[in-house]
C-alpha atoms as one frame of an Amber mdcrd trajectory, in Angstrom:
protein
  45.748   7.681 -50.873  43.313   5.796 -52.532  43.589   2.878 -50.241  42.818
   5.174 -47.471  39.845   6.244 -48.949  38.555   2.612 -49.792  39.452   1.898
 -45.995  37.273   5.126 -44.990  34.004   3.965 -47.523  34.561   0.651 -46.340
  34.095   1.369 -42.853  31.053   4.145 -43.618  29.397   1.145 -45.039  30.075
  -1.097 -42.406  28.523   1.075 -40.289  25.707   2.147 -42.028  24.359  -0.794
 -43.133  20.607  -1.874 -41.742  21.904  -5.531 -40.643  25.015  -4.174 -38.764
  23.785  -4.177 -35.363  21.043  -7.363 -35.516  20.947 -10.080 -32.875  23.790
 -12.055 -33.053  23.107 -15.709 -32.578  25.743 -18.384 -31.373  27.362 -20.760
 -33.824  25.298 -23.989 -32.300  22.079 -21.983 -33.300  23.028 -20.869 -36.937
  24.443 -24.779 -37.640  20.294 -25.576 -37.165  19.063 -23.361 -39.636  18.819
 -25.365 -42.493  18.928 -24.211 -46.448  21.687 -21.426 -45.114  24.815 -20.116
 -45.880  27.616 -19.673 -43.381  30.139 -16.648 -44.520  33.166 -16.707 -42.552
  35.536 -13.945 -43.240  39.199 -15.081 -43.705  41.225 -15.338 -40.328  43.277
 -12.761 -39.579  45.910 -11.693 -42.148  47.169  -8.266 -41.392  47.447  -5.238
 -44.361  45.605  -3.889 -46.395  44.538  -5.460 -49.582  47.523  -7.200 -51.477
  50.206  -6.156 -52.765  50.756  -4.906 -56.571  52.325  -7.714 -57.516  50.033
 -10.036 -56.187  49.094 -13.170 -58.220  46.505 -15.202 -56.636  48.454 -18.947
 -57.516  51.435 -17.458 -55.562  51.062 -17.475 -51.871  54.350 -15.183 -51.424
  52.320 -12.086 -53.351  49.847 -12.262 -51.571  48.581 -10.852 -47.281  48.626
 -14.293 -45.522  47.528 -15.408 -41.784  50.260 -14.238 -39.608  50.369 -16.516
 -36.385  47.538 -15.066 -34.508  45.181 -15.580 -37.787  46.742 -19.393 -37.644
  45.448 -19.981 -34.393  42.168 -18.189 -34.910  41.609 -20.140 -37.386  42.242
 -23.398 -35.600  40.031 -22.016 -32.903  36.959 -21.259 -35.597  37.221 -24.976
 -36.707  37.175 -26.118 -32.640  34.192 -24.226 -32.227  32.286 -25.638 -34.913
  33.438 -29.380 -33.859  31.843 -28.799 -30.463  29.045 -26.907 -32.250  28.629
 -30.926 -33.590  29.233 -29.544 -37.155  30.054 -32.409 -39.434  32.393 -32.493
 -42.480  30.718 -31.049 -45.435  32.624 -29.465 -48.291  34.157 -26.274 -47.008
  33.747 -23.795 -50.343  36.656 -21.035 -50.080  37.967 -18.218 -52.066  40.942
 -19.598 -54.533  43.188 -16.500 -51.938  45.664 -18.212 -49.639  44.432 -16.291
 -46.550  40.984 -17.638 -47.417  42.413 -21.300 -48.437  44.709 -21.391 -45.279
  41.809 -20.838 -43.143  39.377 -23.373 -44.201  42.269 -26.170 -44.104  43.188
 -24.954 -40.757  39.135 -25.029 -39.570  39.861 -28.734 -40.141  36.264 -29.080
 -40.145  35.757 -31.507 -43.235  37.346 -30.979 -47.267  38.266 -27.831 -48.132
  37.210 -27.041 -52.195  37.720 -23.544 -53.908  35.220 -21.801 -55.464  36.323
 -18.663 -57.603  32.324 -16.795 -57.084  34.284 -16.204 -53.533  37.303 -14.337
 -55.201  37.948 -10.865 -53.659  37.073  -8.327 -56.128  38.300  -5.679 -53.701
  41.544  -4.118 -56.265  39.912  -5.231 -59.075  41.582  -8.743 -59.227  38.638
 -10.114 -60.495  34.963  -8.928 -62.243  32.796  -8.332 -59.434  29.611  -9.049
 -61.443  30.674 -12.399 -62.529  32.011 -13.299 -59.362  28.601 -12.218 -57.236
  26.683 -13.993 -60.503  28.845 -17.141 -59.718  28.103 -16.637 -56.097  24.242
 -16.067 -56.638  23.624 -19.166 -58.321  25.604 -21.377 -56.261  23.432 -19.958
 -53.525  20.381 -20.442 -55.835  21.041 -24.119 -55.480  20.805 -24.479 -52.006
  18.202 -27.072 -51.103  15.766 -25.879 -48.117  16.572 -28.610 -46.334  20.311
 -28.502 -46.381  22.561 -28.375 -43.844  24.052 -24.916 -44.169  26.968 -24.408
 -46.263  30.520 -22.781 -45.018  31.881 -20.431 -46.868  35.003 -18.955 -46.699
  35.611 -15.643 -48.225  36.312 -11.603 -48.154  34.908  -8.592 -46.188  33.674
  -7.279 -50.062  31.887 -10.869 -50.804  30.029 -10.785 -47.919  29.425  -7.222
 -47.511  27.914  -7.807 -50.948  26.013 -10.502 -50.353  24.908  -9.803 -46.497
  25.179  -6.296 -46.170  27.688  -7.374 -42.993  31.274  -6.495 -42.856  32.478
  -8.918 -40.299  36.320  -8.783 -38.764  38.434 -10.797 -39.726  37.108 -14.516
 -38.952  33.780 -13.217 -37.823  30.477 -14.850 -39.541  27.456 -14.167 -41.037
  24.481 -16.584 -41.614  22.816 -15.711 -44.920  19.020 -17.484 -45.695  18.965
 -17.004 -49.275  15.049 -17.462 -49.084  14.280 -14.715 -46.748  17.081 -12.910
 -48.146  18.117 -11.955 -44.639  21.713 -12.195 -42.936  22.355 -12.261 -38.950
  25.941 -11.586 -37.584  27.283 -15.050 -35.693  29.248 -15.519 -32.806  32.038
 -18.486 -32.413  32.694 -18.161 -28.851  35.758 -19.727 -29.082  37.811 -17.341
 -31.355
């Protein structure tokens, strides 16, 4: 029961928030936009949270990519190839569904970053996780090229007000303090 309610305030929020229905812009236009972030949800891995067991160095307890999520991950990281990304660090949540995407992205070296860790079931603080987040963002230089990310529904949510599907994006400038929903045309 209380998942279902989680599911049903999730969703409320998703669709009340004031960014949910702004432009979307195409991948090859968010990659210009310098001193960004780019969120990218976790490919598809379906459920519902994890399980109670879960234990986030332990793949098996945790919701992983089944085979579609594979390939739309794959497909993410061809996009942003012919978007002409090139291979920065790729900062993901320490999750497996979150890991497994960025390594299959393939789009340059995958490092974890634990201010992406799901704080959805209360697996970790969500303060320290979004203060972890926050300053990592902090340090983004203006002229960067922007930074993927690769996270949760809740991180993002948090950060963006967006609650993209499952390997959707979100382009965050942490300057404006403004996020835009992204399209990657080849998912």
């Amino acid at each position: 029961m209380k998942r279902i309610i989680q599911s049903i305030i999730l969703t409320l929020f998703s669709l009340t928030t004031p960014n949910s229905h702004a432009n979307i812009i195409p991948l090859e236009e968010a990659l210009k936009r310098s001193g960004t972030v780019l969120f990218i949800r976790h490919a598809l891995a379906p459920g519902f949270g994890d399980p109670s067991h879960f234990d986030v160095s332990l793949c098996e307890t945790q919701r992983n990519l089944n085979t579609k999520g594979k390939k739309q991950a794959k497909a993410i990281g061809s996009a942003f190839r012919l978007a002409g990304y090139s291979g920065e660090p790729v900062l993901t949540s320490p999750w497996c569904r979150c890991r497994e995407t960025a390594v299959l992205m393939n789009i340059g070296p995958v490092e974890k970053f634990s201010g992406l860790s799901s704080f959805f079931e209360n697996h970790v603080d969500r303060s320290t996780t979004l203060s972890q987040l926050k300053k990592r963002i902090s340090q983004i230089l203006p002229s960067s090229t922007p930074i993927v990310m690769v996270t949760h529904q809740v991180v993002i949510s948090a950060i963006t007000g967006i609650a993209p599907i499952s390997g959707g994006a979100v382009l965050y400038d942490p300057r404006k303090r403004n996020a835009t929903p992204v399209s990657i045309a080849a998912q």
